[in-house]
N, C-alpha and C positions, 0 to 999 in steps of 0.2 A: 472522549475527545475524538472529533473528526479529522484525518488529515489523508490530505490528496498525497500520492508519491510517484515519481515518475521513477523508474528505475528501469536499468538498463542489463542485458546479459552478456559479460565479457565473457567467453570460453576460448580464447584461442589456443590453448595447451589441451581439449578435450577433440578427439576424431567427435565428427558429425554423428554416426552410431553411441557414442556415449554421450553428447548431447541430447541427442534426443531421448534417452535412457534415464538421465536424468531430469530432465524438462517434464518428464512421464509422473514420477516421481513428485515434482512441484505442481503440476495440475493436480493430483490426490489430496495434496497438502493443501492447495488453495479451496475445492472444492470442501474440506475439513473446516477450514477456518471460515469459509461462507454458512454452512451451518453455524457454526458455534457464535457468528455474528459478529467476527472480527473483520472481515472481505463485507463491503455494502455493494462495490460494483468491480470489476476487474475486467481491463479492456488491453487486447493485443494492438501494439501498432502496427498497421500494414505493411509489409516488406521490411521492419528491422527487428530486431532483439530486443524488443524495449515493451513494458508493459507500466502503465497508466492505474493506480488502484484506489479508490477511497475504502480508508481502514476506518474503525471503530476501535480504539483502546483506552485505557482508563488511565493510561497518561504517557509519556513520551518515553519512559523509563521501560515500559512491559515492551512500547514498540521499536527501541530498541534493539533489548532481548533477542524478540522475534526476528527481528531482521541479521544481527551479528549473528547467532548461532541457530535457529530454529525453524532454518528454509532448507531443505534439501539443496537448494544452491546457492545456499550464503555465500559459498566462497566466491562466485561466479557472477555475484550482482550486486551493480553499483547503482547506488540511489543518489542521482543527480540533483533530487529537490525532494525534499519534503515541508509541504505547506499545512500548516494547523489550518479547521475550516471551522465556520460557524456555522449554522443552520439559519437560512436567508429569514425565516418567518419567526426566528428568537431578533435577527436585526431589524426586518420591519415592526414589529413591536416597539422596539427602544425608540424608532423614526415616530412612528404614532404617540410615546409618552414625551417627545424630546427629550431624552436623558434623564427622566425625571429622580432615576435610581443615583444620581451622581452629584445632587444637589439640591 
């Protein structure tokens, strides 16, 4: 399953030096998980704390997981939105059968 996430990096209890100590830390992790084919894109937003990712996991439950305990800065990020995605060319197919699969 595909899902977009917008998530955001609260630290205000962490000095600037151990943010970035950490932050260290969750780039290794992301670059980890873009191998292994869970990270498809991960984008920084400009000037805030906030990073933008489309995951790949095999269902809501592993990305979960991932996100409560399995980020170097779980405790530190809040996910604002997480939207399930489709793959546009599995719904332009359904548009070309009209729905055929549903009746």
């Amino acid at each position: 399953m595909l899902f977009m996430a917008d998530i955001r990096v609260e630290a205000k209890d962490l000095e600037l030096d151990e943010l970035w100590d950490l932050w260290e830390k969750e780039v290794q992790a992301a670059r980890g998980a873009t191998e292994a084919g869970l990270v498809k894109a991960l984008y920084k937003v400009v000037a805030q704390r906030r990073v933008i990712a489309i995951l790949e996991a095999p269902d809501h439950d592993t990305l979960d997981r991932i996100a409560m305990a399995g980020l170097p800065m779980a405790n530190y990020l809040v996910f604002d939105e997480i939207v399930p995605l489709r793959e546009y060319e599995s719904f332009g197919q359904d548009i070309d059968n009209r729905w055929a699969a549903l009746g």
